[in-house]
Every structure is written in C-alpha cells, then in structure tokens.
VOTIVEX-174117 format. One line per 10 residues: number of its first residue (from 1); their letters; for each residue x, y, z of C-alpha. Coordinates in steps of 0.02 Angstrom, whole numbers. Layout:
N
NUM) a) X Y Z | ...
***
This chain:
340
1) xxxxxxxxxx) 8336 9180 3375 | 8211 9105 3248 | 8318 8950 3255 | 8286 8930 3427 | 8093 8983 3410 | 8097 8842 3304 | 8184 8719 3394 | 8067 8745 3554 | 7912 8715 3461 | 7974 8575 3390
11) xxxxxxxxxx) 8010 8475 3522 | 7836 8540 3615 | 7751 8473 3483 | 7841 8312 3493 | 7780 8307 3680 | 7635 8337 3661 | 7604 8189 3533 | 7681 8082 3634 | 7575 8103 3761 | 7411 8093 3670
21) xxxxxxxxxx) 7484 7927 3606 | 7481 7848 3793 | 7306 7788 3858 | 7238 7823 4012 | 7263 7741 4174 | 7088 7749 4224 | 7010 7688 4061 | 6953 7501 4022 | 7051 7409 3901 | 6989 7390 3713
31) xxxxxxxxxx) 7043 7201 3711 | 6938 7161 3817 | 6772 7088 3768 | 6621 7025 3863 | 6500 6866 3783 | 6333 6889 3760 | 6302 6747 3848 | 6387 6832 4008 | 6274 6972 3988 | 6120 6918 3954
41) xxxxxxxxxx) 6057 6867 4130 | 6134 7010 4211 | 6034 7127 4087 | 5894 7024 4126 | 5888 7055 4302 | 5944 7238 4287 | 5819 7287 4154 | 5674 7148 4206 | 5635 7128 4023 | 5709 7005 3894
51) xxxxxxxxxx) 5793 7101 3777 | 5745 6995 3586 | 5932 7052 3524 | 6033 6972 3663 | 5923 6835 3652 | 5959 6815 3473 | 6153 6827 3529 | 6144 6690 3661 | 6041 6560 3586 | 6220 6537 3475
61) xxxxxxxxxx) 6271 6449 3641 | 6159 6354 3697 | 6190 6156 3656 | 6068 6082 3538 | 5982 5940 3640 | 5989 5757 3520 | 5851 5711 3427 | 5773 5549 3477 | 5792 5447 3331 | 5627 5345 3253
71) xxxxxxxxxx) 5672 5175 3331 | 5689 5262 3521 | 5513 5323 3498 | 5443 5175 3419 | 5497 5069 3583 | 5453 5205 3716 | 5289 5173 3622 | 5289 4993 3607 | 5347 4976 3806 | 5201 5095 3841
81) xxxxxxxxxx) 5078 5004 3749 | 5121 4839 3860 | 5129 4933 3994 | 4943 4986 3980 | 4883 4809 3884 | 4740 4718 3989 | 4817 4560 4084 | 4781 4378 3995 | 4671 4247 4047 | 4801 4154 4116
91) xxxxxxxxxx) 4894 4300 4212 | 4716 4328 4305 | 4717 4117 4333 | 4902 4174 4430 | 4818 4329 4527 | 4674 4216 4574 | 4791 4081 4630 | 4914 4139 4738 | 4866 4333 4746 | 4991 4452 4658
101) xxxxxxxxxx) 5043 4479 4484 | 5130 4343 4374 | 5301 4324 4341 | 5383 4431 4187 | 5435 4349 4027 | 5591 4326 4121 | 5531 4230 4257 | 5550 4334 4390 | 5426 4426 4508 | 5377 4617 4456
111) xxxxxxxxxx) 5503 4732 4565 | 5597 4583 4657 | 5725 4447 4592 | 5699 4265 4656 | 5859 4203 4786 | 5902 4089 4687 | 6094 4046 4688 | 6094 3852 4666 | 5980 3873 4507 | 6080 3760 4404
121) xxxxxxxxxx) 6058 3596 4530 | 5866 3653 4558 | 5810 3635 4384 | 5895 3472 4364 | 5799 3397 4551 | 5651 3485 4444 | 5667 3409 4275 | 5685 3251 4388 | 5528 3283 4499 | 5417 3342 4335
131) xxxxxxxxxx) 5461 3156 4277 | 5405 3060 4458 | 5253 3168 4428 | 5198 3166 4248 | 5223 2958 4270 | 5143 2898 4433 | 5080 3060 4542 | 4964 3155 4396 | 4900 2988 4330 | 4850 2943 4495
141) xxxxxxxxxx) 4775 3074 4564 | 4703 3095 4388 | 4609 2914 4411 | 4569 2959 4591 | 4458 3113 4527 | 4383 3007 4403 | 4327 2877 4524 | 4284 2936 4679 | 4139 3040 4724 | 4168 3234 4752
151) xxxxxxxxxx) 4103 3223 4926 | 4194 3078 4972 | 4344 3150 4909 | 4304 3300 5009 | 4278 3204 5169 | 4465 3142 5137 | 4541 3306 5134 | 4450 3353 5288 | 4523 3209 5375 | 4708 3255 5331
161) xxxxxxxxxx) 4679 3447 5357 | 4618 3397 5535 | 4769 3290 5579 | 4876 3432 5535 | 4787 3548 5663 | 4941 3483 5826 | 5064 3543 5682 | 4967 3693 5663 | 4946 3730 5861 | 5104 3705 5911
171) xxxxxxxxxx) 5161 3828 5780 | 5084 3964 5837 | 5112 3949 6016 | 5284 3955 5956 | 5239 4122 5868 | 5169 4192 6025 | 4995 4178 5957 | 4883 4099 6087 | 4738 4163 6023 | 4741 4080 5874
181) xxxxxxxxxx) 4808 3916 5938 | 4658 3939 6048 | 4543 3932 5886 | 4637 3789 5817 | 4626 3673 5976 | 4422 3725 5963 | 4419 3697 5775 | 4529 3508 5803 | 4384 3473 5936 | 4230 3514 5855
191) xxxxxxxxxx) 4288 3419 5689 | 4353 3264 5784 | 4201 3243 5872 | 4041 3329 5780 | 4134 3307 5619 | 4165 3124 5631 | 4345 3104 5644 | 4370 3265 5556 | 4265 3189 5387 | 4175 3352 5396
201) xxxxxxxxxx) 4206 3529 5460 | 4065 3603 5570 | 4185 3719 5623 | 4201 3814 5452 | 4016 3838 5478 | 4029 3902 5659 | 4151 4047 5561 | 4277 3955 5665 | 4447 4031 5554 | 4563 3878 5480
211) xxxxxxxxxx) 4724 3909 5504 | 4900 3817 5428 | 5053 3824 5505 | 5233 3743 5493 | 5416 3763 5580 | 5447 3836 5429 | 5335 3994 5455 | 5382 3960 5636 | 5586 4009 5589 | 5507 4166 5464
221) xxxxxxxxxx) 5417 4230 5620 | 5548 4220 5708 | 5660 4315 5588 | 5740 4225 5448 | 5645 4307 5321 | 5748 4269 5166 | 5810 4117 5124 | 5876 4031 4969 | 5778 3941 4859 | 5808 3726 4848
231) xxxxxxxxxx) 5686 3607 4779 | 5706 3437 4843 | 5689 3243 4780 | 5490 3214 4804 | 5454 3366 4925 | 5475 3469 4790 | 5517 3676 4801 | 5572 3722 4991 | 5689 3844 5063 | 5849 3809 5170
241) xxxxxxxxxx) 5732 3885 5318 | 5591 3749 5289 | 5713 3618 5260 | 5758 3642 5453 | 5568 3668 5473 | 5558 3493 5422 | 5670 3410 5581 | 5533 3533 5695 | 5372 3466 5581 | 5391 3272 5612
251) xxxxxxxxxx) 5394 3249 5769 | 5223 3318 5785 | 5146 3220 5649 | 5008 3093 5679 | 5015 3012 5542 | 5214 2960 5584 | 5198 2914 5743 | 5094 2752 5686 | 5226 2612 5699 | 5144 2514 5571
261) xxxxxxxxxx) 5210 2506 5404 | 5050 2422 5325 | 4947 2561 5402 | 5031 2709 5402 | 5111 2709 5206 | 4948 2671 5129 | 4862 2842 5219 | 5023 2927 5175 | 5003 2884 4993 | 4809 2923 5003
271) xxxxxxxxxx) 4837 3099 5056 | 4973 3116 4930 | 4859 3101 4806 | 4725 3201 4886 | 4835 3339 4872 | 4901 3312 4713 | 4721 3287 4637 | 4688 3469 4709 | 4832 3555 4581 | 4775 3473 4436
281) xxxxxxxxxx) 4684 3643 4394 | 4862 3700 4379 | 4934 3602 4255 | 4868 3698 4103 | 4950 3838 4153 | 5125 3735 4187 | 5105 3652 4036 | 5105 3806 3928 | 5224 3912 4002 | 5367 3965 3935
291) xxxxxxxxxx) 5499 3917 4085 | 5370 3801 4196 | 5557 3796 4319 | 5535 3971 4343 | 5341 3992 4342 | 5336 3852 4490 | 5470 3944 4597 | 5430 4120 4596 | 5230 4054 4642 | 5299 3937 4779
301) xxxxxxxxxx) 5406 4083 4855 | 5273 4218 4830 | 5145 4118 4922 | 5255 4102 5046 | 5308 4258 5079 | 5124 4283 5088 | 5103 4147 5224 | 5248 4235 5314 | 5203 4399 5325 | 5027 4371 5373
311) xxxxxxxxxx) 5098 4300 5520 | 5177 4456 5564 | 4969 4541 5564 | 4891 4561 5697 | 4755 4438 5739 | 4618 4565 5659 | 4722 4625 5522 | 4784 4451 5487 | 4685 4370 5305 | 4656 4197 5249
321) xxxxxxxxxx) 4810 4064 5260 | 4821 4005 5090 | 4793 3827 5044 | 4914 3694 5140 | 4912 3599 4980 | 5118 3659 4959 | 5224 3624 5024 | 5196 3449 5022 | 5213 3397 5215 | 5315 3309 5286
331) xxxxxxxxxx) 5193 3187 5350 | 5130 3132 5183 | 5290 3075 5111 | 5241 2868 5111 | 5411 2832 5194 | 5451 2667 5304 | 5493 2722 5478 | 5702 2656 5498 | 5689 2671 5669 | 5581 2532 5689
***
C-alpha cells in the first residue's frame, strides 16, 4: 500500500514539473528583442518628452556625416571669394559695350553655352580674317582717324547710316512694325533734305528714334531664334540665319545698285573704313584677351540676341538698337558687280 502511495506521488510530481517546464501560449517570446532605435520615436510620441537614455542608445545608429576635408573648404572659399570680387576695368569696358556681363575664363557667356558646332573651321576663317585686318583694315582706318577731322569723319558716318535707312524700313514692315518704319521714312527725309544728303542728323535732335534693321533680324522676328554660329571670309562673325539675311539685304542697298565700278567701290571702301575706324576702341581689349576667337563670338552673338529680342518689345517697351557698326553690311563689302 505504501508502494503504491509512493508510486502515485511520484509520477504527480513528475507532472507537475513537466508542466511548469512548458511556457505559456499567451506570453511574448524571450528571443525576441526590440532596437532602441525602433523605440525611440514611438516613446517620443507616447511620452512627448525625449527621454536622455534612449537618446544615448540611438545615437549608436545614426551614420556619422564625412568631414569636409581642408582642401574642400579652402575652394568653397576661394570660389566664394570670386564670386563676390568687384568686376575689372576691362569686364565693365564689356558691360558698357554690348550690355551684359563678359564671357568666363572659358569663353563662354554666364548661364548659356555659345552654338557653336563648326568651331574648328571658324577659328581658322578667324585667324585668317585677324590677318586681312591687322595688315590693311586697322592701319587704314588707323591713318583715316589721324587725318581727317572728327566732324568730317562724323558727317561720313551720317551719310552711310542714312543710306541704310530703305534697308532699315523695309525690315520692319516686314516685322509688322509700321510705326516704326513710319519714324524711319521721317528720319530718311528730314536727314536727306535738312541734313544735306544725310551729312548731318536733325532728326536725332527732333528725338526722332534711329533705328537698324536687317533680314537677318527680319528671319529672328519671324522665329528662327537660334542659329549656329559661322564667321565668314571678310564679313566676319554671322549666323546661318543672317547668311540668308544677306540674299534679302542686297537687293535693297543703294550703294549696289550704282552700276559703276569707279564710283561705287571707292564709297564701299570709304565706309569700310568708317566703320572699322569706329572699333578701334576695341582692340585693347582683343589684344589682351586670353582667347580673342572666343571673346569676339560670344559679344557678336550677345549683341545680337539683344538686337533680336528688342524686336520682339513693344514699341514703348522697345530700348536703343545698338550700333550697326557689326555686322559689317552687306553693302560695304567693295565688290565689282558680275552682273554687269
């Protein structure tokens, strides 16, 4: 009977350990473990208060951001520095000129790259121009300031700017601007007749506005807004756009349609170097810059964007034209007339 006592309590007591050795089905697992980095922004927003302990905990997660190293800092500083440096004398001589910033050290315009694509061919036509010009153009025109009077040198590039004024009209009828060509055709009249053949210019004392136009500007207007960049034998930097300007630009010359060789190619020449004589203030800066190829191109096409888009103005919102100095015209190329 004892035996059996035995027995029975026995085996309960076996049971009952087993069953204490079993966890409980309701009761989360030990294993598992939760990241402070988990909790933290959970017991942020439950508690509203950063705990300094959990913060502790997280920061060992957190990425370390790099260190800038000396030479980062030293350009961020030196880029600033140019950034903020006043402009050079010959950087406000470029503002002045053609009314925008100058070209970087790399030649191109602030915020825009120059169409360019046929660079290659254009500097050599350059290098070949730079050569026509530094051995008969500059010394001419150089002599021709030297010799002749300021006011009779004046008088001459009255004359020529008058004989462009047809060009000019036509132009801007052909831009649906009436009211300008309206001004023009007064301005052509008043210098042709009160002026003397257009050797003075009452009409910039009447406030009447001078305008310069081209096919050119004409095509702009009209939509082709960007085109490549070419500079050609003697007529120096153009556009493909004003190259077909030119075939709309001669027929309304003056000047060309004087039959007479004799005539005609000496006042070609003369205005020629008229206009050349009036960039002479410009060769300083040519002279010493560092890619004079690059300087010349991004001017020319600046200016004429300019000349472009203040076309597009209205009539009252429109400013000055700048200087019809450059391109150099068709009409003042001293070329026989073939068809003759």
């Amino acid at each position: 009977m004892n035996v059996v006592r035995t027995a029975s309590l026995l085996l309960l007591a076996i049971a009952l350990s087993a069953c204490a050795a079993k966890p409980a089905r309701d009761s989360v697992p030990t294993a598992v473990a939760v990241t402070p980095a988990a909790t933290e922004p959970a017991a942020a927003r439950d508690a509203g208060s950063d705990a300094p302990a959990t913060a502790a905990a997280g920061a060992t997660d957190v990425v370390a951001a790099p260190v800038a190293s000396a030479e980062d800092v030293e350009g961020a500083a030196a880029t600033a520095a140019a950034a903020e440096a006043p402009p050079t004398g010959a950087e406000d001589d470029f503002a002045a000129l053609y009314g925008g910033p100058a070209p970087t050290a790399d030649g191109t315009e602030p915020g825009r790259s120059p169409y360019d694509p046929w660079e290659g061919f254009n500097r050599r036509v350059h290098a070949f121009n730079n050569v026509v010009d530094r051995a008969v153009a500059r010394p001419l025109a150089t002599a021709y300031t030297h010799v002749v009077p300021r006011f009779a040198r004046t008088g001459v590039t009255n004359f020529f700017s008058n004989l462009r004024a047809p060009v000019t009209i036509t132009n801007q009828l052909l831009q649906g601007r009436p009211g300008d060509a309206w001004d023009s055709l007064g301005r052509f009249l008043m210098n042709s007749t009160v002026g003397i053949g257009g050797l003075f210019d009452p009409a910039s004392r009447a406030l009447v506005p001078r305008r310069s136009e081209d096919f050119g500007q004409t095509l702009g207007a009209w939509g082709w807004r960007s085109s490549r960049y070419v500079e050609l034998p003697f007529f120096g930097p153009r556009t493909v756009r004003d190259v077909f300007g030119l075939a709309g630009d001669i027929p309304l010359s003056p000047i060309r349609t004087i039959e007479e060789d004799r005539v005609r190619i000496p006042l070609q020449g003369l205005q020629l170097v008229d206009m050349r004589s009036q960039l002479l203030a410009l060769d300083d800066i040519r002279d010493n810059a560092v890619d004079e190829y690059a300087l010349t191109r991004d001017a020319w096409l600046q200016r004429r964007n300019y000349q472009i888009q203040n076309d597009l103005r209205g009539r009252h919102a429109r400013g000055k034209d700048a200087d019809d100095t450059a391109p150099i015209p068709v009409d003042a190329m001293p070329m026989p007339d073939w068809g003759n």
